[in-house]
C-alpha positions, 0 to 999 in steps of 0.5 A: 529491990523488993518486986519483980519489975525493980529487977527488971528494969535494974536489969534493961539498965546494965551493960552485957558484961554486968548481964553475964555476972548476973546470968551466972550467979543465977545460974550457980542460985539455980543448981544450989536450989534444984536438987536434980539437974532438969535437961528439959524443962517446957510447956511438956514437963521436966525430964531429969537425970532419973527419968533418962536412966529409966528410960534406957533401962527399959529400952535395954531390957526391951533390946535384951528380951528381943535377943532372948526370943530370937535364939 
């Protein structure tokens, strides 16, 4: 199968069992070519592990500076 449309229509061919095996060895394909591991990938972009722990960093140290100003 050499094109996108054989594939697709190889897979409108097989039975929901035959699908599921499919949906995971391209999801094992997936993990094995990404090198970082997307929670949101849409129309808005990618967040990824990185970009979580970024984030919580900054709403701790904002949380910490917050106590410090009210002592």
């Amino acid at each position: 199968m050499s094109t996108l449309a054989e594939i697709e229509a190889a897979i409108d061919a097989l039975p929901p069992e035959d699908l599921r095996v499919v949906l995971r060895h391209a999801q094992s394909r997936m993990s094995r070519v990404t090198s970082q591991r997307y929670f949101y990938d849409d129309a808005h972009g990618r967040i990824n592990e990185a970009d979580l722990v970024a984030e919580a960093d900054a709403a701790f140290l904002a949380y910490d500076s917050d106590e410090e100003r009210a002592k």
